[in-house]
C-alpha positions as CSV (number, residue, x, y, z in Angstrom):
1,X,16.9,-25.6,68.0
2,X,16.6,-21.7,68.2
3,X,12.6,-20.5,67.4
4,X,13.8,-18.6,64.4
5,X,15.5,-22.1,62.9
6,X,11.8,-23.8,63.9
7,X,9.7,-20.9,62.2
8,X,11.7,-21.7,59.0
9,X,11.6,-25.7,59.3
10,X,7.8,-24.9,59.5
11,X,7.6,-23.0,56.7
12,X,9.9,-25.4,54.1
13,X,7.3,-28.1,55.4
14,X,4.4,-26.0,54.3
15,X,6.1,-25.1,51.4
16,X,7.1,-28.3,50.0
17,X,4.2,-29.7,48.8
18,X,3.0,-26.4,46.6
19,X,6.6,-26.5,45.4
20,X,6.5,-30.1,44.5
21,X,3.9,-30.1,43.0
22,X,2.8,-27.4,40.4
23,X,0.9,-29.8,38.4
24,X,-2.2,-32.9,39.3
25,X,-0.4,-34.9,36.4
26,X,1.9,-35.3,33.4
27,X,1.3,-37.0,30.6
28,X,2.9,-37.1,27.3
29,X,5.4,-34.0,28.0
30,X,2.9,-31.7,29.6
31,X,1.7,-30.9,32.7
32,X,-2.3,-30.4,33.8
33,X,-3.7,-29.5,36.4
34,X,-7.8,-30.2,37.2
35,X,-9.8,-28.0,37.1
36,X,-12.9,-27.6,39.6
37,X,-15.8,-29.2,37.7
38,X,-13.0,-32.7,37.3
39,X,-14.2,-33.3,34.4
40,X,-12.0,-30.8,32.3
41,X,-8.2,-29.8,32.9
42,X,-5.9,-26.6,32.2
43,X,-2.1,-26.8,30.9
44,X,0.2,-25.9,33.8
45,X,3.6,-25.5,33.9
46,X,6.0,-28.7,35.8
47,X,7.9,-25.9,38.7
48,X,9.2,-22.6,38.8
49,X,12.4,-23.4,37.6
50,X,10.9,-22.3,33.8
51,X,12.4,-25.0,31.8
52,X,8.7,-27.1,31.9
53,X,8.9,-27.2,27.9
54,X,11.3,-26.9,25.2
55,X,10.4,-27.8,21.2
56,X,7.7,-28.2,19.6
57,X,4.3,-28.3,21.4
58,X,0.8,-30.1,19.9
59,X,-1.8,-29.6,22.5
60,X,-4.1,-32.4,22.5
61,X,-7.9,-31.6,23.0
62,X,-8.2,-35.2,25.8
63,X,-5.8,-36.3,27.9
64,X,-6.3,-39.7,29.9
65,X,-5.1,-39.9,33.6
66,X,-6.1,-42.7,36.2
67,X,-8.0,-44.1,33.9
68,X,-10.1,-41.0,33.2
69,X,-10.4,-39.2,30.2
70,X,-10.4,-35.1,30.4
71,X,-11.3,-32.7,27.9
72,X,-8.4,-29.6,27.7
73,X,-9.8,-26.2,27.9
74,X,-7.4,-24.0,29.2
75,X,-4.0,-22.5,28.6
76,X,-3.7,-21.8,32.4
77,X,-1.4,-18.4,33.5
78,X,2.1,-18.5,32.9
79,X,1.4,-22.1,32.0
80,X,5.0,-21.7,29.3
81,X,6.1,-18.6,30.6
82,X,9.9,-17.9,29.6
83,X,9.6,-21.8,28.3
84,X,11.8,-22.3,25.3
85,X,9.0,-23.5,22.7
86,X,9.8,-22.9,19.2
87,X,6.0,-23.7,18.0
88,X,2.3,-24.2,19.5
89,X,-0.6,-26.1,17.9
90,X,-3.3,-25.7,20.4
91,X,-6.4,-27.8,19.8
92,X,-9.6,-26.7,19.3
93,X,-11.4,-28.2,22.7
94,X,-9.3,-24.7,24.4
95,X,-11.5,-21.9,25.1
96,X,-9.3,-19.7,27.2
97,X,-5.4,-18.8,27.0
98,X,-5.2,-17.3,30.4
99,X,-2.5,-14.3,31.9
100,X,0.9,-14.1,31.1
101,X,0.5,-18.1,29.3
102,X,3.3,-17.7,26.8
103,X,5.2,-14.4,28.5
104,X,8.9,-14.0,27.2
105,X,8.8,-17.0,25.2
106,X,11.8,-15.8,23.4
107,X,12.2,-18.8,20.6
108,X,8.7,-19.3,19.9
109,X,8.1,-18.4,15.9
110,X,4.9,-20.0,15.3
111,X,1.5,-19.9,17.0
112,X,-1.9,-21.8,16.1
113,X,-4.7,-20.6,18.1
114,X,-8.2,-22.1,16.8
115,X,-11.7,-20.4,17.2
116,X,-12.9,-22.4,19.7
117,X,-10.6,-19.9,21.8
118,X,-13.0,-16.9,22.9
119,X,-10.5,-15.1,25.5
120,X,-6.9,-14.5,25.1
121,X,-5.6,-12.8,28.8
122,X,-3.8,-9.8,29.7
123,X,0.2,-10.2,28.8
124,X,0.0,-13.5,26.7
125,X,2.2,-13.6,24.2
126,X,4.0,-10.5,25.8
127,X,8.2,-10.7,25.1
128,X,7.7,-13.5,22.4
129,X,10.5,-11.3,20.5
130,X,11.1,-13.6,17.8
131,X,7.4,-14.3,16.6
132,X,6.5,-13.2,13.3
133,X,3.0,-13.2,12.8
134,X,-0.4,-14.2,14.4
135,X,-3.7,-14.9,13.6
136,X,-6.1,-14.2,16.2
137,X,-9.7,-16.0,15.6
138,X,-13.1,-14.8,15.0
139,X,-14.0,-16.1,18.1
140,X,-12.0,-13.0,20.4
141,X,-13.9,-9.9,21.1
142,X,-11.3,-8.2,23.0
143,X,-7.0,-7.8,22.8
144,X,-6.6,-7.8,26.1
145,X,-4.3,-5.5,28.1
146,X,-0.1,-6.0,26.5
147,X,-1.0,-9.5,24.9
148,X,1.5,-8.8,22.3
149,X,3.6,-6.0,23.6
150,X,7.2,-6.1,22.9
151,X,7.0,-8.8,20.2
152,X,9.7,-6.8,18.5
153,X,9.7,-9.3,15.5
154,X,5.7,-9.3,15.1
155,X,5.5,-8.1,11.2
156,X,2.2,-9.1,10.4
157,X,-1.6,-9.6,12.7
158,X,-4.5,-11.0,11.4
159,X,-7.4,-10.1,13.2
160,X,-11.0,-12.0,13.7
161,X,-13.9,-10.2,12.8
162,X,-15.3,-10.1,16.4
163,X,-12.9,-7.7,18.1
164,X,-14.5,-5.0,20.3
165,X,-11.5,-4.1,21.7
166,X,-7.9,-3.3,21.5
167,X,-6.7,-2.4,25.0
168,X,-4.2,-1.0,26.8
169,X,-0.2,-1.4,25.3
170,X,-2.0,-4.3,23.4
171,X,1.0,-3.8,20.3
172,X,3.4,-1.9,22.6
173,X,6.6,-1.2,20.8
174,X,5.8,-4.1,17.8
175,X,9.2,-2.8,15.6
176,X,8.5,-4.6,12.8
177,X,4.9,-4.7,12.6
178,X,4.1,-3.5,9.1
179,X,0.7,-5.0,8.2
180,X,-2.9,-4.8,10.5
181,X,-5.9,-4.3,9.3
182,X,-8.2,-3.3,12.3
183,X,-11.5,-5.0,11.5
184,X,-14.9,-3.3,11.0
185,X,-16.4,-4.6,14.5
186,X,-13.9,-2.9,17.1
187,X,-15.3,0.2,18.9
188,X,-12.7,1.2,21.1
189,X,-8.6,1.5,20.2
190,X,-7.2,1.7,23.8
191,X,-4.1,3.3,26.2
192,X,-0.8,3.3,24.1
193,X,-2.6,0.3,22.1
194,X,0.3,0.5,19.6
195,X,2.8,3.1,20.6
196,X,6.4,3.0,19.5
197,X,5.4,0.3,16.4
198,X,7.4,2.5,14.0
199,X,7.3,0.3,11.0
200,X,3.7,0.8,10.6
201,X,3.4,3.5,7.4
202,X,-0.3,3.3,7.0
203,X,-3.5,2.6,9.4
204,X,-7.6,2.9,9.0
205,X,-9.7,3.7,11.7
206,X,-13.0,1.8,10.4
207,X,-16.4,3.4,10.9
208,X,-17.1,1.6,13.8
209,X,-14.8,2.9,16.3
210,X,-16.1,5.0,17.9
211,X,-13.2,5.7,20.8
212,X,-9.0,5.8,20.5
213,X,-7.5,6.6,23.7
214,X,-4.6,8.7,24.9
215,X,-1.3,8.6,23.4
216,X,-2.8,5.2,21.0
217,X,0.1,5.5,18.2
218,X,2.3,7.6,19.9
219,X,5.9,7.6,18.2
220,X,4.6,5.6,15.2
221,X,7.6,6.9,13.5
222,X,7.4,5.2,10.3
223,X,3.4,6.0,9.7
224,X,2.8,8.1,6.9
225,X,-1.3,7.6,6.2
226,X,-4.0,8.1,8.5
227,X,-8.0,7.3,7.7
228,X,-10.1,8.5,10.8
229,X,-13.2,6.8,10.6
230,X,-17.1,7.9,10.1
231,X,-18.2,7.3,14.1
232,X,-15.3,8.2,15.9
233,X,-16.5,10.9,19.1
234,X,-13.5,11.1,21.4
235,X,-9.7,11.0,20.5
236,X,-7.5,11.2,23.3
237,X,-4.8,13.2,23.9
238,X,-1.4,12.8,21.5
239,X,-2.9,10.0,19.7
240,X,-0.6,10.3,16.7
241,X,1.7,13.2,18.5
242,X,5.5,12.2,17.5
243,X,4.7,10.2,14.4
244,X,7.6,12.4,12.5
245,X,6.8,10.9,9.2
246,X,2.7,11.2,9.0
247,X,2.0,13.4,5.8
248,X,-1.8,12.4,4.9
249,X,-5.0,12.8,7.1
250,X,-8.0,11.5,5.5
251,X,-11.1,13.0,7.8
252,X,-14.1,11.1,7.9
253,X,-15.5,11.7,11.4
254,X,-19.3,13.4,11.1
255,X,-20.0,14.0,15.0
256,X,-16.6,16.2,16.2
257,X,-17.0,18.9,18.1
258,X,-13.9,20.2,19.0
259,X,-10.0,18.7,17.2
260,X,-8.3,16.8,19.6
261,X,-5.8,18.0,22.3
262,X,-2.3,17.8,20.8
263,X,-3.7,14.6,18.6
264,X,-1.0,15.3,15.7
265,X,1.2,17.1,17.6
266,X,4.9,17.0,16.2
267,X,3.3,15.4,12.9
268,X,4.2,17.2,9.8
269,X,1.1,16.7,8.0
270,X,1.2,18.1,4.7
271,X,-1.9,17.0,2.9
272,X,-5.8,16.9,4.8
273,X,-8.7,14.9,3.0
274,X,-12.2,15.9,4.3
275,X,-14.7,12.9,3.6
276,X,-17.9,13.7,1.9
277,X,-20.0,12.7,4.6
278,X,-18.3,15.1,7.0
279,X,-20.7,18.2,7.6
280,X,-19.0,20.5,10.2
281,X,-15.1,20.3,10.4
282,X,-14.5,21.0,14.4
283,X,-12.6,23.7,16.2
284,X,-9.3,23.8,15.7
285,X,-9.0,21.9,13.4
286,X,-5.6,22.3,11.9
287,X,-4.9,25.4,14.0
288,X,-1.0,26.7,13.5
289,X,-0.2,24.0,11.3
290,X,2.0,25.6,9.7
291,X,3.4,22.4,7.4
292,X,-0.3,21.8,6.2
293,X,-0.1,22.2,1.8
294,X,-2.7,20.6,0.5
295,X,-6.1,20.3,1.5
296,X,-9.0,18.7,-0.1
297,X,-12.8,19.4,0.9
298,X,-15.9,17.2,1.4
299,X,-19.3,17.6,-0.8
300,X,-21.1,17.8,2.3
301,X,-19.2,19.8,4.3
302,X,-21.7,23.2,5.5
303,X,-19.4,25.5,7.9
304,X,-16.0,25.3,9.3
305,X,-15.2,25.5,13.6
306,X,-14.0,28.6,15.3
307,X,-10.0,28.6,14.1
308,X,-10.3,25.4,12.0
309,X,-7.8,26.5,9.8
310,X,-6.1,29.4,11.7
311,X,-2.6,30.0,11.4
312,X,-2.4,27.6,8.1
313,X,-0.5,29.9,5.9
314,X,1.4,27.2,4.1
315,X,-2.0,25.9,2.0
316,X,-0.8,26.0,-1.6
317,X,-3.7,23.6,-3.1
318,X,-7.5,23.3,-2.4
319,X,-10.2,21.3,-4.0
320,X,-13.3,22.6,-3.1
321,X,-15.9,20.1,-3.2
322,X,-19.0,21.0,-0.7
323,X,-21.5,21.2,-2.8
324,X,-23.6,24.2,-1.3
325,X,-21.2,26.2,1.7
326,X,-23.1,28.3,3.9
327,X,-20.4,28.9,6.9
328,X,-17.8,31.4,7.4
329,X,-14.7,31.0,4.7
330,X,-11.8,28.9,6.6
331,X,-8.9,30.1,5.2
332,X,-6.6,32.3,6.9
333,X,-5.5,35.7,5.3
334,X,-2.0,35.5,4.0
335,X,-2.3,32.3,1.9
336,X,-1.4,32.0,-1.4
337,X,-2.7,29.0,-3.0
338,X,-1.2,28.4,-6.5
339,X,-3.8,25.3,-7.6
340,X,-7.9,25.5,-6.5
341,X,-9.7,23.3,-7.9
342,X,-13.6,22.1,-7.7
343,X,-15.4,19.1,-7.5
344,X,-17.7,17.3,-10.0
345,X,-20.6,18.5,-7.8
346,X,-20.7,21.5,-6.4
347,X,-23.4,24.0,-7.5
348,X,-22.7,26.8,-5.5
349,X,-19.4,29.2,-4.6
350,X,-19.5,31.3,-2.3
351,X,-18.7,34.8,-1.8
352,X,-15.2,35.8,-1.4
353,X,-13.8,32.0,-1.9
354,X,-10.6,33.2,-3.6
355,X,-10.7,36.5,-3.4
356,X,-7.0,37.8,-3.8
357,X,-5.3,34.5,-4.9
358,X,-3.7,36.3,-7.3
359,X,-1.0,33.1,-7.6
360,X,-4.0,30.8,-9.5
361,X,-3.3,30.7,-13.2
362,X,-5.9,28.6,-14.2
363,X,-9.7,28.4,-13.1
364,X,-11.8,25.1,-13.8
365,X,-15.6,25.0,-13.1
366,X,-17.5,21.8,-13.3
367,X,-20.7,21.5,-15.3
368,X,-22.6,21.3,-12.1
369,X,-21.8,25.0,-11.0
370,X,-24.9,27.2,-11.0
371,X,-24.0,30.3,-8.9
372,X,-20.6,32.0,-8.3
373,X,-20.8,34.6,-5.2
374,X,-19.6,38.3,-5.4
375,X,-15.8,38.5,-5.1
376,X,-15.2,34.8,-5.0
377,X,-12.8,35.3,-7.8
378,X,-12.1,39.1,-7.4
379,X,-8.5,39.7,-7.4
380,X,-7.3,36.5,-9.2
381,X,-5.2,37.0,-12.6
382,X,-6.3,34.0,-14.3
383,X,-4.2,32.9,-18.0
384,X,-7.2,30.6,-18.7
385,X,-10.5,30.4,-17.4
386,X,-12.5,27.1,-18.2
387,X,-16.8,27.0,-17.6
388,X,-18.0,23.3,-18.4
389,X,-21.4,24.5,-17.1
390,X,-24.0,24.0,-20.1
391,X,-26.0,27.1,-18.7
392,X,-24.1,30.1,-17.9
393,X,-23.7,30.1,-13.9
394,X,-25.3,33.0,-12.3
395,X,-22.6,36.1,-11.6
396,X,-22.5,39.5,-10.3
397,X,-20.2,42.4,-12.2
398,X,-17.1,41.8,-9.3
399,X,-17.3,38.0,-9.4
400,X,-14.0,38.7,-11.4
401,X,-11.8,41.6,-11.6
402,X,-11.5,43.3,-14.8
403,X,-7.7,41.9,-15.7
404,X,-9.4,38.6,-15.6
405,X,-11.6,39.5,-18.9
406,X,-8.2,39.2,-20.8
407,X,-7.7,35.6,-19.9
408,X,-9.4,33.0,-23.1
409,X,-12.9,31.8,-21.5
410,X,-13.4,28.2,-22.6
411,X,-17.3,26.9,-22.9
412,X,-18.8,23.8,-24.6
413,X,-19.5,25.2,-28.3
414,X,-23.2,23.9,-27.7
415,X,-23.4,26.8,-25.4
416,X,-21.7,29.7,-27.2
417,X,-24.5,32.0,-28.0
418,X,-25.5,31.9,-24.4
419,X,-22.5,32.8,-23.0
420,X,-21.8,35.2,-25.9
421,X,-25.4,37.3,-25.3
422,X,-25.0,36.9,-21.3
423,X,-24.8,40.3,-19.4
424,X,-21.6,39.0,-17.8
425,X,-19.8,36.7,-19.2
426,X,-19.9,38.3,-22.6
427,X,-17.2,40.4,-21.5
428,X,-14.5,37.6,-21.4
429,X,-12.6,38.6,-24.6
430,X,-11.6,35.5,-26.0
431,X,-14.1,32.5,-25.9
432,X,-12.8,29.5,-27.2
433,X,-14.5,25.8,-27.0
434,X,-13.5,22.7,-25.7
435,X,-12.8,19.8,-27.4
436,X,-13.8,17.4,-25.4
437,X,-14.4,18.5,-22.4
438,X,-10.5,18.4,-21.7
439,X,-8.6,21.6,-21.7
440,X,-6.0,21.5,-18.7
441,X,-2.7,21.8,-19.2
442,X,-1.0,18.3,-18.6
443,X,0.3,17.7,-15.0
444,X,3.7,15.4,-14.6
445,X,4.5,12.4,-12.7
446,X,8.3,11.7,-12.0
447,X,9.3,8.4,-11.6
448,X,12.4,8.1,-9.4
449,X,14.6,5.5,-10.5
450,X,17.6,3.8,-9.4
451,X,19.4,2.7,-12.3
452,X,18.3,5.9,-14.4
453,X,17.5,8.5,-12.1
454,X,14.5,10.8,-12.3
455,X,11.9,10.1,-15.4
456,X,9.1,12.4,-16.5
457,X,6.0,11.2,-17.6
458,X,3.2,13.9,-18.6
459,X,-0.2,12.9,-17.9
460,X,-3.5,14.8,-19.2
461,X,-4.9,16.6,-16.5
462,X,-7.9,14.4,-14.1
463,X,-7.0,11.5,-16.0
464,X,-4.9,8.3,-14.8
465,X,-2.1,6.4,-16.2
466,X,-0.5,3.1,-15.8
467,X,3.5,3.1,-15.5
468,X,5.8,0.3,-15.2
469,X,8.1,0.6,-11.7
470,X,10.6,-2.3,-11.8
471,X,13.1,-1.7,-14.2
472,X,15.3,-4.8,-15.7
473,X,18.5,-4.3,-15.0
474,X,19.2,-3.6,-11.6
475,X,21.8,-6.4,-11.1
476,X,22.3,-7.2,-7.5
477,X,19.2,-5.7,-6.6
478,X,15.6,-6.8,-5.7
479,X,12.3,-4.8,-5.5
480,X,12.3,-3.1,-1.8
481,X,9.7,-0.3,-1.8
482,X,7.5,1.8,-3.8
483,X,5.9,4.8,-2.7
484,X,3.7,7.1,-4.3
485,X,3.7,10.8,-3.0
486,X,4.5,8.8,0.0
487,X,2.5,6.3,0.3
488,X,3.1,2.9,-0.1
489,X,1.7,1.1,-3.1
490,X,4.4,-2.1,-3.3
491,X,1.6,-4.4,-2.6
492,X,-0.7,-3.4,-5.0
493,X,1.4,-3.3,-8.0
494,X,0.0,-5.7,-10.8
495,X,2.0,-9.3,-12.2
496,X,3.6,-7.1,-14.5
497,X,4.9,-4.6,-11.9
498,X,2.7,-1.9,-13.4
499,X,1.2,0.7,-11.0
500,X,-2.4,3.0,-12.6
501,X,-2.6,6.5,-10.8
502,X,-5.4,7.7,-9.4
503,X,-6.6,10.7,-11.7
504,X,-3.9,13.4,-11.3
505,X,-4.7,17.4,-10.9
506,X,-1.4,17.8,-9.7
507,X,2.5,16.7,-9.9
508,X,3.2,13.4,-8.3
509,X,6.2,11.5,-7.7
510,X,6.7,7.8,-7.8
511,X,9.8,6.5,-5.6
512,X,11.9,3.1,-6.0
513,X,14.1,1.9,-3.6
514,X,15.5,-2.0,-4.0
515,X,17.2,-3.8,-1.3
516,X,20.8,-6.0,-2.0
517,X,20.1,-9.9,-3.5
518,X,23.1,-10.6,-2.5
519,X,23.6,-14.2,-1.2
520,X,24.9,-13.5,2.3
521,X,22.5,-11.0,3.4
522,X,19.6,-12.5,6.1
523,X,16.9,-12.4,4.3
524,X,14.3,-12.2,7.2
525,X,16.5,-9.1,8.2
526,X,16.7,-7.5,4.8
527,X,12.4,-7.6,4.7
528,X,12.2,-6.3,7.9
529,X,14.1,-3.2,7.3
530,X,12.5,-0.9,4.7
531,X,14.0,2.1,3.1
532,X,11.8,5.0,1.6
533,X,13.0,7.5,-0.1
534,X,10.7,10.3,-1.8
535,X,11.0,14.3,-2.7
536,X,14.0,14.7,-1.1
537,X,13.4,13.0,2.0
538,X,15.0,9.7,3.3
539,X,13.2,7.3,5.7
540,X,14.5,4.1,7.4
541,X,12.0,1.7,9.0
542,X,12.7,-1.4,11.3
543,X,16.4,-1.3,11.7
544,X,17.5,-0.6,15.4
545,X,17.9,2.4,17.1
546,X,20.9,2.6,17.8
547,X,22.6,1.7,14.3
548,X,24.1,3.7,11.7
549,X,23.2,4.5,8.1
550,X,26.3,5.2,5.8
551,X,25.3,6.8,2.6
552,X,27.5,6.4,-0.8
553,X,27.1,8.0,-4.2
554,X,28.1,5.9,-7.4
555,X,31.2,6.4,-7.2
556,X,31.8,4.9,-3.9
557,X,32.2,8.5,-1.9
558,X,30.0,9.0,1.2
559,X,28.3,11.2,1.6
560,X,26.1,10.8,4.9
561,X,27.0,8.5,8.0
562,X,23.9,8.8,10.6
563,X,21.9,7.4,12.9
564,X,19.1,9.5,12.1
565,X,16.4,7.5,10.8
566,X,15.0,10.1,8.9
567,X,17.2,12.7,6.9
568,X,17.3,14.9,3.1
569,X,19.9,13.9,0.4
570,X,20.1,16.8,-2.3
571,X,18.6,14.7,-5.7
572,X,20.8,11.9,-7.2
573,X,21.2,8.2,-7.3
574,X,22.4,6.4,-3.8
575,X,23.6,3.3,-2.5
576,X,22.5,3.1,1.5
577,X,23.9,0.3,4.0
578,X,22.6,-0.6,7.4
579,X,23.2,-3.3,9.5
580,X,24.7,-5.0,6.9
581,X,22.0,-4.7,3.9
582,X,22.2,-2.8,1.1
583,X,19.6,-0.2,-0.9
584,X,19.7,1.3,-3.6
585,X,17.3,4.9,-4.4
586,X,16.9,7.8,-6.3
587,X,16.0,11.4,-5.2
């Protein structure tokens, strides 16, 4: 026998016995092995041929062997990996699921996982592409590194209330996943924690987090609403960059320095709300965002960062709520805001605030408003100007320009002689009262429709209204998606399928899209894929990449074939198909 053919013999004899055996014992259709203290035991896998367990697993919290009884504790690593389980019921003497346990468990649909379990390890339930929702116990502090990643089918996670910490690729590329709620007790949102899931459409940042990593929702194409928390400090680099559809910021952080490094970059962000507990808006804030329309303002907010707003020049509506501004103005010259409004608090405006918005046709100050700085109106060519305030705010003589005398002056009638004998204000022309406080012209909410196309509703200004979004006779059809300026608002509909607004200062729109009933359609498919459709603007969320939308009008024409998942329709009614399901929308 030649040395090389002895080396090898040698080998296979050391090897045997690890090969053999895997496992200290089997009973019952799974495998153990002991663990070091012999008085508990782990679940192993039988070899490394994979096929250890098929069907339906019940995890039993003892296990007898040799006549000795063990308590179970432990998933051990890669203990079902690429197994062809369809469902786990692990019992509740298991503290630890280890690395890689259930890795590329393709079949497996249904997971219970009870709080005895306080550790869940890196790449767990990684490739289990068919599962379709977990529930992860209050006793897990941390989502370890990819525990979930490329669970393509995972649509919904409900998370314990003692999670620190997401980590790295935790939710990589989750397609479908459409409902999270990150609880209030996680600090940190880690590396890539949930890039590519692009069926997500909204997601809050709680007030404790105080850290998201590079790059965390990169590519989150579908996601459309963003609430930053109070206590966040450091946002990594492209943390939203590439979500093409995000529209709405709501800004709550109060210790931010300086905006993050290409955080929104590629995000068409058309709407900003500054939280009233935020003080100083950072650096850069919005810098050359040039897609940026509406933009709401805190009651607390003092000064604005070097270039918060630079480059902005497509602002068209501000409410103004900080209640006593000291800092520099933020707007950029060039702007030409048609609506500013003012909060129900502020007291003072400063000088030069809308100076030369000569677009603003209407002016609306709250009853709290005490003094109005020089020029903050000056070049403004008001049709109606409107003063709740029950003692005449303090003005100087270019507060207003002249041409804005002409415009009616509307005060409380309890106040008429002071605003009639006031240096100032007396020379307003026309003063007329309010009756009832309520003077605005009414603002309109379109309900888009796709068995009727586009309805109007008028609704009083500041004031909300309840509207009923699922028509009756959309044969064929079933309720898919409703959005409201955007944002979803399908799950909060009431019994009756009735929606109430918040109180509207401006138009809104209100978009329904339904989804074929028909018999032969999957259903499980036709909930994963969601259409939106919405000011002109179509969006398609959880189909695959690679397939193609055809587009039809009424009468059967098409008119778009794509595999765009995001595209504009001029307005009308439509009847959408992809991979094999139907919707139905108006523009």
């Amino acid at each position: 026998m030649t040395l090389k053919k002895q080396i090898c013999s040698l080998l296979a004899l050391v090897l045997m016995p690890i090969l053999s055996y895997a496992y200290d014992f089997e009973a019952d259709g799974i495998y153990y092995n002991i663990n070091s203290n012999s008085e508990t035991v782990s679940v192993t896998y039988k070899g490394f041929d994979n096929d250890s367990y098929v069907g339906d697993i019940d995890i039993p919290s003892k296990v007898t062997y040799n006549s000795k009884t063990y308590t179970v504790t432990e998933i051990g690593e890669r203990a079902f990996q690429r197994s062809s389980i369809i469902s786990v019921i692990i019992s509740n003497s298991v503290t630890k699921i280890c690395e890689h346990a259930f890795f590329d468990c393709n079949d497996l649909i249904s997971v219970t996982i009870p709080e005895s379990v306080t550790m869940i390890g890196d790449f767990a339930f990684n490739d289990c592409r068919d599962l379709p929702s977990i529930t992860i116990p209050n006793s897990v502090t941390v989502i370890n590194v990819g525990t979930f990643s490329g669970c393509f089918k995972l649509k919904s996670v409900t998370m314990g209330n003692s999670v620190t910490e997401i980590m790295y690729n935790a939710f990589h590329i989750c397609r479908a996943l459409t409902d999270i709620v990150i609880p209030d007790s996680v600090k940190k949102i880690g590396l890539q924690a949930f890039i590519n899931c692009e069926s997500l459409t909204s997601i809050v940042i709680p007030d404790s987090v105080t850290e998201i990593d590079d790059y965390a929702f990169y590519a989150c194409s579908g996601l459309n609403t963003v609430t930053i928390g109070k206590s966040v400090n450091s946002i990594g680099t492209g943390v939203f960059q590439d979500c093409n559809n995000l529209k709405l910021l709501n800004w709550n952080t109060t210790s931010y320095p300086d905006f993050p490094n290409a955080a929104f970059a590629g995000c068409p962000i058309s709407s900003v709300i500054i939280g009233d507990d935020v003080t100083a808006v950072p650096n850069d804030f919005f810098k050359d965002n040039t897609s940026l329309k509406n933009i709401t303002i805190g009651e607390q907010v003092e000064s604005f960062g070097t270039n918060a707003l630079a480059g902005c020049t497509g602002i068209k509506s501000v409410t103004w709520k900080p209640i006593n501004y000291t800092g520099v103005l933020p707007f950029p010259a060039g702007i030409t805001p048609t609506n500013f409004s003012f909060g129900n608090s502020v007291e003072t405006i400063p000088d030069f605030l809308c100076y030369g918005y000569s677009d603003i046709s209407s002016i609306a100050l709250p009853p709290s408003v005490k003094t109005i700085g020089d020029m903050a109106f000056y070049g403004c060519n008001p049709t109606k100007v409107t003063c709740r305030a029950a003692v005449p705010p303090t003005i100087s003589k270019t507060t207003f320009s002249q041409s804005a005398y002409d415009a009616p002056l509307f005060v409380y009638e309890s106040s008429e002689d002071e605003y009639l004998n006031h240096e100032i204000w007396r020379n307003f022309y026309d003063t007329q009262f309010l009756a009832g406080g309520a003077v605005e012209e009414p603002v309109s909410l379109s309900i888009l429709f796709p068995d009727r196309g586009e309805v109007a509703v008028e609704v009083p200004y500041n004031k909300t209204t309840t509207v009923k979004v699922f028509p009756d006779n959309v044969d064929g059809y079933r309720l898919s998606s409703v959005t409201f300026n955007g944002e979803d608002i399908l799950d909060i509909l009431d019994a009756d399928h009735r929606y109430t607004t918040p109180k509207l200062t401006a138009d809104a729109v209100i978009s329904v899209v339904y989804v074929s009933d028909q018999g032969s359609v999957d259903q499980t498919a036709a909930d994963s894929i969601r259409v939106s459709a919405s000011n002109g603007t179509v969006r398609i969320m959880g189909a695959a990449p690679e397939s193609v939308a055809t587009v039809c009008d009424l009468s059967g024409n098409i008119v778009r074939k794509t595999a765009e998942k995001t595209f504009t329709l001029d307005k009308g009614i439509y009847i959408l198909t992809v991979q094999g399901i139907s919707f139905k929308f108006a523009l």
